[in-house]
N, C-alpha and C positions, 0 to 999 in steps of 0.2 A: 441588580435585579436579574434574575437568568430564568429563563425559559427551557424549559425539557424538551425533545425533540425527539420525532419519531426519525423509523430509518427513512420513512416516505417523504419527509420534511427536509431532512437530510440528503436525499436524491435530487428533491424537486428544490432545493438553492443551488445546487451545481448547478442546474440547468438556468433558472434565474439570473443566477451572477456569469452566463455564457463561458461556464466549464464543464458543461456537458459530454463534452468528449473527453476531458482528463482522464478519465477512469471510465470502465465497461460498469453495467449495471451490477454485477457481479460483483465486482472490485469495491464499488463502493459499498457494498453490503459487508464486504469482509473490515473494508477500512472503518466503517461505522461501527462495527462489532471489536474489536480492535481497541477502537478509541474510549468503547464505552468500557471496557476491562481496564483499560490504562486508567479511566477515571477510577475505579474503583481499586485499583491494586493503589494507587497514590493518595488516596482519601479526598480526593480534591476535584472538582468540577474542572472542565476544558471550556475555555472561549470558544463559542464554534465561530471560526472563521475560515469561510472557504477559500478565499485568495491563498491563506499562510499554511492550510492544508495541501494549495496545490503545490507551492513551496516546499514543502517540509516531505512528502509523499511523492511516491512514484509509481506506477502500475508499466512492465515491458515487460519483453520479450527476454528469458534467461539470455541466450547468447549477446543481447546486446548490453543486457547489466552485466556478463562476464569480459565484455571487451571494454567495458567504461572502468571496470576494475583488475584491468590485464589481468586475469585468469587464464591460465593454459588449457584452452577446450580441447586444444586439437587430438584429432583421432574420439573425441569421446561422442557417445549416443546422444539424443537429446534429453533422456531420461537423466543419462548420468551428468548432463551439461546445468540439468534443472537442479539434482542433486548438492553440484560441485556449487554454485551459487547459492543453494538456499543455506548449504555448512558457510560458508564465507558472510552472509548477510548475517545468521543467526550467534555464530563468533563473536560480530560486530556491536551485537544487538538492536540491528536492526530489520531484521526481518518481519514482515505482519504477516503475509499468506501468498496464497493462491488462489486461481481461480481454477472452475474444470478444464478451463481451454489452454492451462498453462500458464499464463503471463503470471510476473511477479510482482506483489505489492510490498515495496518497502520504506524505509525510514531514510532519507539521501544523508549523506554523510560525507 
């Protein structure tokens, strides 16, 4: 049996299940939109489970996703630092987005 979920549904179980700070509200609207395309590029429904999305997902700051993935930032802007991480995540295939404030939502690997 599965249930369809809004993106409001989908905010308000982070908060529920006391993962409300995992992701900015933002984030989570990219990750929701994200996950609903993944459903649809695979033909197949997603379990929504928030625990295994906090798992599997990430929302930070580029410079700290280029140091978890020793990236050579030094000397570059933060433009280019957001640039150099979002080519290295999307390489991977894991990149999902951004927000407007910068931070990066990706797929942990």
């Amino acid at each position: 049996m599965k249930t369809t979920i809004s993106l409001y549904d989908f905010r308000d179980a982070f908060q529920r299940m006391g993962r409300g700070n995992q992701f900015s509200y933002d984030g989570l609207e990219i990750l929701f939109d994200y996950l609903e395309q993944l459903e649809e590029d695979m033909g197949e429904e997603i379990d929504f489970d928030v625990v295994a999305i906090c798992c599997e997902y990430v929302e930070e700051d580029p410079k700290y996703t280029a140091q978890s993935y020793d990236l050579d930032i030094k000397g570059l802007t933060d433009d280019e630092i957001s640039e150099k991480v979002r080519e290295h995540l999307e390489n991977n295939g894991a990149y999902v987005g951004a927000t407007d404030l910068g931070m990066i939502i990706y797929h942990q690997f």
